[in-house]
C-alpha positions as a printed Julia matrix, in Angstrom:
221×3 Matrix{Float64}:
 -27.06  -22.94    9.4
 -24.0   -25.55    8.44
 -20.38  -24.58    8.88
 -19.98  -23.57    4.89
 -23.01  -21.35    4.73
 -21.82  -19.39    8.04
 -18.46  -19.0     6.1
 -20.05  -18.28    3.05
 -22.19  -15.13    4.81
 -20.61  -14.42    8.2
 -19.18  -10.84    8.24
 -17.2    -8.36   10.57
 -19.34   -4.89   10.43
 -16.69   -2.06   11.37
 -18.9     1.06   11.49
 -20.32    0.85    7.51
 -17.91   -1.11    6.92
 -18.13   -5.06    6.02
 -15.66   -7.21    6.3
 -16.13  -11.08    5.06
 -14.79  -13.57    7.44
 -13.94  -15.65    4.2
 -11.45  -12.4     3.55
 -10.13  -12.71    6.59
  -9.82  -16.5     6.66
  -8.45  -17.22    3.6
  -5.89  -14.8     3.9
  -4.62  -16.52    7.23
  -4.45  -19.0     5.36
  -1.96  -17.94    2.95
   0.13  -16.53    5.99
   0.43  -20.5     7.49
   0.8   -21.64    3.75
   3.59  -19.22    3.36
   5.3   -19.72    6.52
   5.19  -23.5     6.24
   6.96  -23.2     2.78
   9.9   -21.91    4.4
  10.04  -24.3     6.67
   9.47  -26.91    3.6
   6.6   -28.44    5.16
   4.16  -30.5     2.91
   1.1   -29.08    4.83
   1.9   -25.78    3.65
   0.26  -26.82    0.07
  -3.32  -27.9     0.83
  -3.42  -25.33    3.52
  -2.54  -22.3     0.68
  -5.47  -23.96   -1.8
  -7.61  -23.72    0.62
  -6.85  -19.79    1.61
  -6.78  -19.82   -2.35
 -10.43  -20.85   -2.75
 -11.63  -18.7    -0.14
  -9.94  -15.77   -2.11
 -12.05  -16.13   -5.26
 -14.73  -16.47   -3.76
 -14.1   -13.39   -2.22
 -12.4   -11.23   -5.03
 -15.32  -12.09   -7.45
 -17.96   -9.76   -5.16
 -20.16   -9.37   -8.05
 -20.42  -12.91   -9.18
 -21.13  -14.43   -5.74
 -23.49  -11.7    -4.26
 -21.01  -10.53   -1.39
 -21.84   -7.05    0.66
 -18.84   -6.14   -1.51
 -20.12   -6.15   -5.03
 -16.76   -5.56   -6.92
 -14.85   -8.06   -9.25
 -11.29   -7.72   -9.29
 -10.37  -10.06  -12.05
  -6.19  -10.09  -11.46
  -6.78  -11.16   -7.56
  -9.46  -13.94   -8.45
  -7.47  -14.83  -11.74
  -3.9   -15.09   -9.86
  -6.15  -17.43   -7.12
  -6.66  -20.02   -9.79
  -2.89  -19.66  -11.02
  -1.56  -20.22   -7.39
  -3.92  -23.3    -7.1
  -2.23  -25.03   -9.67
   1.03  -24.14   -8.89
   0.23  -25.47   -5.61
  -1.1   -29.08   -6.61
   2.17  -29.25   -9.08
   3.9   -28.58   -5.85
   2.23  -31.05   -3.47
   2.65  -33.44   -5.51
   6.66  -33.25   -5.62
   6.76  -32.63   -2.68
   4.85  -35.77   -1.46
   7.0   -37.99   -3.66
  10.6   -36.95   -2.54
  12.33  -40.24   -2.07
  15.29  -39.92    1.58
  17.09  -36.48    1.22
  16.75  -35.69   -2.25
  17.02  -32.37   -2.39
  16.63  -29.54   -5.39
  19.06  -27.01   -4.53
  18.57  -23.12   -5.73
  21.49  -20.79   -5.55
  20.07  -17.4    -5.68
  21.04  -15.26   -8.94
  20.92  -12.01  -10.27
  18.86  -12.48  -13.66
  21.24  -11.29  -16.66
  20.41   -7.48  -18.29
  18.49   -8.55  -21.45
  16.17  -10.94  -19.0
  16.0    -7.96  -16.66
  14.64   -5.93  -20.05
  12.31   -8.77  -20.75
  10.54   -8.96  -17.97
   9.42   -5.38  -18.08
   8.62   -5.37  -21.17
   6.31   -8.63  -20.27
   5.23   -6.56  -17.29
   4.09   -3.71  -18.8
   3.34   -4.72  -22.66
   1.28   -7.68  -20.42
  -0.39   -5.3   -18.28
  -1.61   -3.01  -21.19
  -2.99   -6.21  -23.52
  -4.9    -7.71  -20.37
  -6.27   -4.48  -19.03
  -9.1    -3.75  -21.71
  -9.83   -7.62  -21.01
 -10.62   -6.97  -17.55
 -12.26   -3.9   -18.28
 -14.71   -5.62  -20.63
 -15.13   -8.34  -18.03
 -16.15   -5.43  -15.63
 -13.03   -5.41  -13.43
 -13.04   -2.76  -10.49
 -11.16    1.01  -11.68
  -8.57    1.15  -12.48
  -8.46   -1.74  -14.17
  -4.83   -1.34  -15.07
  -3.61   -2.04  -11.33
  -5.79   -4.82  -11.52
  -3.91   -6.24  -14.74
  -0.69   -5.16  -13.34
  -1.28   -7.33  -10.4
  -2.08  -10.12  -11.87
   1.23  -10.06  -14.63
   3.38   -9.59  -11.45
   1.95  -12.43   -9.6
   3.11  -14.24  -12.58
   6.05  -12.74  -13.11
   6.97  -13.12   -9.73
   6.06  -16.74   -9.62
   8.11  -18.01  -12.26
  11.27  -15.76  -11.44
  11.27  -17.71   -7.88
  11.27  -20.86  -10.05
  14.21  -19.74  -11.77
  16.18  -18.65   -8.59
  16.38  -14.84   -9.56
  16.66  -12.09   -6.52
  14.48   -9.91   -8.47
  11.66  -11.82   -8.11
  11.26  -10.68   -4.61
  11.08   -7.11   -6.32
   8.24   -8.15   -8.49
   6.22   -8.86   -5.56
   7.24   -5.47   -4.17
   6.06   -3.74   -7.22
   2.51   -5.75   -6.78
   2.24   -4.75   -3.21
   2.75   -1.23   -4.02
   0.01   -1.23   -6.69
  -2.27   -3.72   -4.31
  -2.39   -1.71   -1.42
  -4.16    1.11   -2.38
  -6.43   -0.9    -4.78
  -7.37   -3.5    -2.31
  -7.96   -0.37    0.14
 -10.02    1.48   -2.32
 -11.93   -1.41   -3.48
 -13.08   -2.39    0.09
 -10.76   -5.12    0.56
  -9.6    -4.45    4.23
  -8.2    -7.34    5.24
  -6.43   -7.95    2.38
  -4.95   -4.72    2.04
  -3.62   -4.97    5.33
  -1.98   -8.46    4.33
  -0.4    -6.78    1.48
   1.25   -4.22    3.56
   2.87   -6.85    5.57
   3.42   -9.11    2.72
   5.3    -5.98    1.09
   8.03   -5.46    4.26
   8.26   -9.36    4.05
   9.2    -9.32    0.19
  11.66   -5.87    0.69
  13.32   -8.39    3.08
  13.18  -11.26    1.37
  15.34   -9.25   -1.08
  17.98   -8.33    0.88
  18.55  -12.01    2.4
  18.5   -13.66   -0.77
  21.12  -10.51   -2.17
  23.15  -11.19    0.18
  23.33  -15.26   -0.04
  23.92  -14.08   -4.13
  27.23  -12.74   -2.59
  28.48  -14.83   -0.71
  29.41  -18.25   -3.29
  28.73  -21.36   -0.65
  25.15  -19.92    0.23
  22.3   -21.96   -1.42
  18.54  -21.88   -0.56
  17.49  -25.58   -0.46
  13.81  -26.66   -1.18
  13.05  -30.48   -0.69
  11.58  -31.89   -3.61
């Protein structure tokens, strides 16, 4: 057996329970990925595709035959979304010429953006969810929509510098848990729990540099 079938099969059996080391893996992966982005290292990129792959793989249970048969189309979907995010990324970030730097100063979005993007969440979550449901998504398939128009939701509100993005992400942990929990998704549901404390204080660090007029976050790129 080669090194990509073991990944491919190899599980962790916790009583009845199965747990894919490609869950597991991949989501270690997207720890280093995230913790090298704050340090604005160029390794974090490849290193969060490849968690990324490992994810849909894993999130499509149905498709690829795992002990886990269950599809949850938002994860796998927000996988592909994240991947090319990520090459857009690696490539800027491979090209920065000396000390170029893009600077951010943190913002509080304005009231009518702050409407919009619940309107986007929910009005997006509601038009995607008979989508998934079609596509046989795992019940209920509205968390799974809801995570998925977070993730991008989330994603472009960091682009933009708002502070509320980092609550975005805390609204998709709070859904995620308990779906990645009840879906069999062990691993990943414990990520999510510690990916939702890291958001919460995420929030209050990036409030705080809102307040205070010479604090910037600085990303190379």
């Amino acid at each position: 057996m080669n090194v990509l079938e073991w990944l491919f099969d190899a599980q962790i059996v916790i009583g009845d329970q199965h747990v894919l080391w490609r869950e597991v893996i991949g989501n270690v992966f997207g720890l280093l990925s995230a913790l090298g982005g704050m340090r604005r290292k160029v390794w974090a990129w490849p290193v969060g595709i490849v968690g990324n792959l490992l994810l849909f793989t894993v999130f499509l249970g149905a498709v690829f035959g795992t002990p886990n048969p269950v599809n949850l189309l938002g994860q796998a979907g927000r996988q592909v979304m994240f991947i090319l995010v990520s090459i857009y990324g690696w490539y800027r970030w491979t090209r920065r010429s000396g000390d170029t730097a893009t600077t951010i100063t943190p913002r509080w979005a304005s009231w009518p953006t702050r409407i919009g993007i619940v309107l986007v969440m929910v009005g997006g979550t509601a038009a995607l969810t008979p989508l998934f449901t079609a596509l046989g998504s795992y019940e209920p398939v509205w968390s799974d929509a809801w995570i998925f128009m977070g993730s991008l939701l989330a994603t472009y509100g960091m682009a933009k510098g708002w502070v509320e993005f980092w609550l975005i992400w805390v609204a998709v942990d709070v859904v995620g848990v308990p779906l990645l929990f009840s879906a069999g998704y062990y691993a990943s549901g414990l990520m999510y729990v510690f990916y939702g404390a890291f958001t919460l204080a995420g929030f209050f660090v990036w409030m705080r540099q809102r307040v205070r007029p010479s604090a910037v976050v600085t990303v190379e790129g």
